[in-house]
C-alpha positions in Angstrom: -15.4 13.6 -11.4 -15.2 12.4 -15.0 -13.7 8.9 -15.4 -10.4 9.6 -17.3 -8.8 6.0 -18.2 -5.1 5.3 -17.5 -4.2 2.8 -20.7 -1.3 0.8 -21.9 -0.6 3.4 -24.0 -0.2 6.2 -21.7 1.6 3.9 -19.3 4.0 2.9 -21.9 4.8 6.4 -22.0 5.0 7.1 -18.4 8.1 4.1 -18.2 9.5 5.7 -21.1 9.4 9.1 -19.1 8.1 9.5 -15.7 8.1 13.6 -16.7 5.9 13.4 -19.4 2.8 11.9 -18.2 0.6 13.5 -15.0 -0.3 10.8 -13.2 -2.7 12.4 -10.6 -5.9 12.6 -12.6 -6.6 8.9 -13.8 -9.6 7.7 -12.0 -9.4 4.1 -13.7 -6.8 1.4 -14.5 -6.6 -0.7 -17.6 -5.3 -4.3 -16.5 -2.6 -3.5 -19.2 -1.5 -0.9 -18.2 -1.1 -1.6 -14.4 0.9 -4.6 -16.0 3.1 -1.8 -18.0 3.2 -0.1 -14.4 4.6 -2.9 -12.3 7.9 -2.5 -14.1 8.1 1.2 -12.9 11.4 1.9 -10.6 10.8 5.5 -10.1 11.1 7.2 -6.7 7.0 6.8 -6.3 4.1 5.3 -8.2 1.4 7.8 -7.3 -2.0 7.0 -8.5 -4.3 9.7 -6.1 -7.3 10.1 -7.8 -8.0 6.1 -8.4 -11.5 5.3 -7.5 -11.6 1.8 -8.2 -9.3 -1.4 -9.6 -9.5 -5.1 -10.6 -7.6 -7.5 -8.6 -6.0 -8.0 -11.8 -4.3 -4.3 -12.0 -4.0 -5.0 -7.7 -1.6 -8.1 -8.5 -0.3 -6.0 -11.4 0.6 -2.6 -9.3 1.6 -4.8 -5.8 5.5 -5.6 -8.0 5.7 -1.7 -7.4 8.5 -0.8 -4.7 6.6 2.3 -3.5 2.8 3.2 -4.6 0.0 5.7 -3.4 -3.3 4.6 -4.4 -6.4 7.3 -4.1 -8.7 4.1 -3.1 -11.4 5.3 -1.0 -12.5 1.0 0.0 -9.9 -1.7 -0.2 -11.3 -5.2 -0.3 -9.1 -8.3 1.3 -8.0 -9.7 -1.5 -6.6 -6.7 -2.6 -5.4 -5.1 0.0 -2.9 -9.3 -0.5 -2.1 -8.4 -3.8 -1.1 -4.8 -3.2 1.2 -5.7 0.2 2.2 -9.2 -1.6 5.6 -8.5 -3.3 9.1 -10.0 -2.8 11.0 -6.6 -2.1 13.2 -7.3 1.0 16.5 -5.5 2.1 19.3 -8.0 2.5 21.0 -7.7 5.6 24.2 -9.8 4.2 25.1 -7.3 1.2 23.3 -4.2 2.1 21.8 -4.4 -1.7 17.9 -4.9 -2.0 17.1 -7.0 -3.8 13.6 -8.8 -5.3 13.3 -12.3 -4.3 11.2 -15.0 -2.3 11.5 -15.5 0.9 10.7 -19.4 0.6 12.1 -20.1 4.0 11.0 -17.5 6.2 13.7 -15.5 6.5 11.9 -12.4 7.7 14.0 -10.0 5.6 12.8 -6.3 6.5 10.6 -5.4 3.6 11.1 -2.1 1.7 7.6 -1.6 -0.1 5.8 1.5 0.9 2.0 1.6 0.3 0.0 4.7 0.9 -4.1 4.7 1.0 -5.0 8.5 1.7 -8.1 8.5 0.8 -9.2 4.6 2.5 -11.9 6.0 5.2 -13.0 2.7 6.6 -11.1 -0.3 7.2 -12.7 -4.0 8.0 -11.1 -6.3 10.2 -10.3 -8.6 7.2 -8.8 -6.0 5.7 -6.8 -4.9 8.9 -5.9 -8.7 9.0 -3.8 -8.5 6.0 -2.3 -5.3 6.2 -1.4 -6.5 9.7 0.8 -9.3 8.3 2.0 -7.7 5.4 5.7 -6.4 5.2 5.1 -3.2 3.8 5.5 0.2 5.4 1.6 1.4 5.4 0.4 5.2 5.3 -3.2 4.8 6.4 -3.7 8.7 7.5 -7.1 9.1 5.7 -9.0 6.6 8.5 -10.4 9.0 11.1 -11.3 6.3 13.7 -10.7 2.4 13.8 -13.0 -0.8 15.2 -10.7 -2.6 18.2 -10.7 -5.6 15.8 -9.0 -3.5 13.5 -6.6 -1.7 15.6 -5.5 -5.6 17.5 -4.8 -6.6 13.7 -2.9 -3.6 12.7 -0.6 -3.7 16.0 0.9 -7.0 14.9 1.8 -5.1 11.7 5.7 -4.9 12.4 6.8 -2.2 9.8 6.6 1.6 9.6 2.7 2.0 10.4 1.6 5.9 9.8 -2.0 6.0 11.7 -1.8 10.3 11.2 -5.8 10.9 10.7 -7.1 8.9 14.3 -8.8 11.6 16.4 -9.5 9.2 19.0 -8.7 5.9 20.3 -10.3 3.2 23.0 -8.4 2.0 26.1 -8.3 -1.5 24.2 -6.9 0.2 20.7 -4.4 2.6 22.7 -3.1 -0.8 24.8 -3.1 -2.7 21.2 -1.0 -0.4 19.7 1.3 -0.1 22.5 2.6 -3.7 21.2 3.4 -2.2 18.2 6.9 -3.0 17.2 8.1 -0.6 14.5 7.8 3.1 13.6 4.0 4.3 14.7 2.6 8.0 13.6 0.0 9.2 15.1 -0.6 13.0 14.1 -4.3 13.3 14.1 
């Protein structure tokens, strides 16, 4: 696939009308433009054909309330920066709202993030999806190590597992801990 470079420009675009733009062909990310991006408060920030992006656009694109990402690897770090944001639904007021949580409130989290494409996950990666608070759509992994599966059952949000064909004894028991919505379609 050609590269075909999502800039500040076309972002800037995009915010000023989510209808204008296609979004499904960019293959890469400008740090500027994921910065443009993170202000988006559309329905979904879908970026499918994404091969690659800096932990800067990662940090940039993680302030997005709901985001599909075509990533086919996922590093640690950015797998943090992506999950990272201060979206939570208030219980008090009903009202989201964006703030910190410097107290550890455990306020349910309302980010959605939605790897397709991610065929292999490490356990370091697992680690941090497994403590993140956002919903996770990991359909595209086929099969997961035990490592991975322990990390992701401690994951306490919507967890969407659709592409698993098989599972152990030890990942089937693992994700039978597995406190929130669990889909497994595969």
């Amino acid at each position: 696939m050609a590269e075909r470079r999502l800039t500040r420009e076309i972002a800037e675009q995009f915010l000023a009308d989510d209808e204008t733009v296609d979004m499904m062909g960019f293959t890469v990310i400008d740090d500027a433009a994921a910065e443009v991006l993170s202000k988006y408060d559309g329905k979904m920030l879908a970026l499918p054909s994404l091969a690659s992006l800096s932990d800067a656009a990662a940090a940039s694109l993680g302030r997005v309330f709901y985001l599909t990402l075509g990533l086919e690897t996922l590093s640690s770090k950015q797998a943090l920066l992506l999950t990272n944001n201060n979206y939570y639904e208030n219980p008090l007021d009903n009202i989201t709202d964006r703030f910190e949580d410097p107290i550890g409130l455990q306020y349910r989290s309302i980010a959605y993030r939605s790897f397709p494409y991610l065929e292999e996950l490490e356990s370091d990666v697992a680690q941090v999806l497994g403590n993140s608070r956002a919903d996770l759509c990991l359909d595209g992994l086929a099969s997961l190590s035990d490592a991975a599966m322990e990390s992701l059952s401690k994951h306490g949000n919507d967890l969407s597992l659709g592409g698993l064909t098989s599972l152990s004894d030890a990942a089937a028991e693992n994700l039978s801990k597995h406190e929130g919505y669990l889909g497994l379609t595969g």
